[in-house]
N, C-alpha and C positions, 0 to 999 in steps of 0.2 A: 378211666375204665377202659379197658382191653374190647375191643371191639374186631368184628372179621369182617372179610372184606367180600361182597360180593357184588358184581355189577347187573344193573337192571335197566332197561327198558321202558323209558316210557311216553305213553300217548303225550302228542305235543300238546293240548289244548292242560291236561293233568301237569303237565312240566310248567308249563307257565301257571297254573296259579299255584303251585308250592315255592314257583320263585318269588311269587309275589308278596304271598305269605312268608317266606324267607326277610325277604326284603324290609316287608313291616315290621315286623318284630325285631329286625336287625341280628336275627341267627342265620346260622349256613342253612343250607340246600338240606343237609345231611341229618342234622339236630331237628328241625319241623319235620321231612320227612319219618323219622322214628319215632318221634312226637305223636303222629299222625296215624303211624302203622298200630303203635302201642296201644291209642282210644278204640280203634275198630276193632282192633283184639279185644277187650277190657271188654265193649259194649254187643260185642258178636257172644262174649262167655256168660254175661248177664246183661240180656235182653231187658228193657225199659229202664237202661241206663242212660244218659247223653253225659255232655260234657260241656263247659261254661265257661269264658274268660272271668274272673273275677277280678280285684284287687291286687289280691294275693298270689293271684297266678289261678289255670284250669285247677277247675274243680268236678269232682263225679257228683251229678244230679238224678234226680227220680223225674223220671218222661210226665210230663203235665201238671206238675208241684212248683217249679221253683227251689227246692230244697235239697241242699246240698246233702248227702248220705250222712257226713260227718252230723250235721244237725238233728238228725231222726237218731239216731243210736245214741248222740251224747246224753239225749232227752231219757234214756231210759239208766243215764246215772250209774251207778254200780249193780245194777239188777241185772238180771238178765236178757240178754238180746235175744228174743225171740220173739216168735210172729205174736204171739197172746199180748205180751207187755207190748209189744210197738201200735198196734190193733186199740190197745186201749187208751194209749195215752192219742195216738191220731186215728181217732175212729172214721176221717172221712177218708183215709187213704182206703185203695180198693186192695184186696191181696195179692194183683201182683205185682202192684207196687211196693207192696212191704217184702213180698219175694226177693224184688230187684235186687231192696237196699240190702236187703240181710246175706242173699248171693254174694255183693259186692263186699261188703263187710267181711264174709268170711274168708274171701281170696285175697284182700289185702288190710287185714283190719290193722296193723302198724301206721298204713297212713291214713286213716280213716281218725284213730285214735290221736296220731298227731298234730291232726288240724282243728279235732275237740279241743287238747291242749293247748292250742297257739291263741283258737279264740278264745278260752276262758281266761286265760294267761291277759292277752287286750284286754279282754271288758274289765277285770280287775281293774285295769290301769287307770280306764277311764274315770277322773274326778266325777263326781257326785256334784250335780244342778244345786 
């Protein structure tokens, strides 16, 4: 991917821990940094959103759930994703947490959707006890 090039400035105590996090993860400088800039974008456009190492790589979560976005929308199947159907099937979420998810959902729902598919795709896999 074609990427531009611009130079930036930064606080030393901030430079050392993206190096660090560089570091751990065994990527550049440049890859976490973007990484990094992309979630604060993502979570400044849909508030009560974080973000979570998982297994499978970060995933977008709902603030005080645990539950990853993909999880709350897959749950609502071929129906419709709306605050009524998410409301009911999780009634103890509060609404703006179902704001969050449905926010997030709508701005990227490609990968949202793609990680519904990836875990149904696994649990299939898995042999039956």
């Amino acid at each position: 991917m074609a990427t531009d090039v611009k130079t930036l400035r930064f606080r030393r105590e901030l430079r050392s821990e993206i190096d660090r996090l560089a570091r751990r993860s065994r990527r550049s400088f440049s890859e976490v940094t973007q990484d990094l800039l992309e979630e604060a974008l993502r979570m400044r456009k849909c508030p009560g959103i974080y973000f979570h190492d998982e297994p499978a790589g970060r995933e977008a979560k709902i603030a005080g759930t645990g539950l990853g976005i993909w999880e709350v929308i897959s749950a609502c199947g071929a129906g419709p994703k709306n605050a009524k159907t998410l409301k009911k099937r999780f009634h103890w979420l509060s609404n703006a947490q179902i704001a969050a998810a449905l926010t997030y959902y709508r701005a990227w729902p490609q990968e949202i959707d793609d990680l519904a598919s990836e875990n149904q795709r696994a649990a299939s896999e898995v042999p039956e006890a």
